[in-house]
C-alpha positions, -999 to +999 in steps of 0.1 A: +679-633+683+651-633+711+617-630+705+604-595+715+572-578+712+580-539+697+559-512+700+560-498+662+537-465+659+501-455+662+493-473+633+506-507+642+504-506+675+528-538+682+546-567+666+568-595+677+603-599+658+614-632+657+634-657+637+623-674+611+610-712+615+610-740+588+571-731+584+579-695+576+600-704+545+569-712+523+556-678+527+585-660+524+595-676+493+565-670+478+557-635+487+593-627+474+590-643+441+557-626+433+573-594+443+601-595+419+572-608+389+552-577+404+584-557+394+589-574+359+613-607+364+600-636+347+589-664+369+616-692+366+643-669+369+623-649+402+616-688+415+655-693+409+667-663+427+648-666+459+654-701+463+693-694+457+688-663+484+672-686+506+696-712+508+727-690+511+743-700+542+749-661+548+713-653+544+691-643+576+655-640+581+635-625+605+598-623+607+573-596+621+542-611+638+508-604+658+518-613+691+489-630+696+494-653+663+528-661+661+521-682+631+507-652+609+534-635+593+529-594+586+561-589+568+600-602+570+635-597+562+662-613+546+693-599+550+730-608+555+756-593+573+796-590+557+824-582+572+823-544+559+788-540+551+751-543+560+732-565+529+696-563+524+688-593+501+646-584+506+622-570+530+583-574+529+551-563+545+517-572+537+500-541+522+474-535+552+504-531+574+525-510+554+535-472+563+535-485+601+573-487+608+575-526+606+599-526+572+623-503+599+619-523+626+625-552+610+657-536+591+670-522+631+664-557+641+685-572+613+719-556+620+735-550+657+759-525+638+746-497+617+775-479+615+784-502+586+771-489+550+739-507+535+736-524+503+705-541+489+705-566+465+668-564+447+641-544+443+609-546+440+572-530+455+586-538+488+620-532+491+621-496+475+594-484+499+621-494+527+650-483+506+634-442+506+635-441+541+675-456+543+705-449+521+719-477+503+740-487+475+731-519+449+750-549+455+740-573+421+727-603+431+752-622+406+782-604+424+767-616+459+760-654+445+789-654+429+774-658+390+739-667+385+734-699+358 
């Protein structure tokens, strides 16, 4: 995917999509895990999950940004895309930027065909606020990585 700079709402005036860089992964990994703690998974097995996630060759990630800091994250995605289906593994914005379109901009931006259903994977704080807004069916994680250890 290209970088582009959106126009989001009133709110949040703009932000640029873009892939994910190695320097992004640190973030991400860590916002996610403390999400899932924040909704009541204990800390090895959150740590375990997102790094799993992560290095699934099937997992994408995109990353909303100022456009004036590339570097400084707002929120992200990570999501994957089957043959039959739309899969959101996660999606996150920070809390001063939340209620400003970004988690459905960033969801649009993740899939070139939303005809196909959507499934999500976890929830937590983050996800669910995006999951109100778009119908989806639970995928379990152990289904989609094929058995957790």
């Amino acid at each position: 995917m290209a970088d582009r700079t959106v126009a989001v709402s009133a709110i949040e005036p703009s932000v640029r999509i873009r892939g994910a860089r190695g320097r992004d992964q640190a973030f991400v990994a860590a916002t996610w895990a403390f999400s899932l703690r924040d909704a009541g998974w204990r800390r090895s097995k959150a740590n375990e999950i997102v790094d799993r996630l992560l290095d699934d060759p099937a997992c994408r990630l995109l990353c909303a940004c100022d456009p004036e800091e590339p570097d400084r994250l707002v929120g992200w995605i990570a999501a994957a895309t089957l043959p039959a289906a739309r899969l959101l593994l996660y999606a996150y914005v920070r809390d001063k930027h939340r209620r400003g379109g970004i988690g459905s901009l960033l969801l649009r931006s993740a899939f070139a065909d939303a005809s196909k259903p959507l499934y999500h994977v976890l929830r937590g704080p983050d996800a669910d606020a995006l999951l109100t807004k778009y119908q989806s069916k639970e995928l379990p994680v152990e289904t989609f990585l094929g058995g957790v250890q």
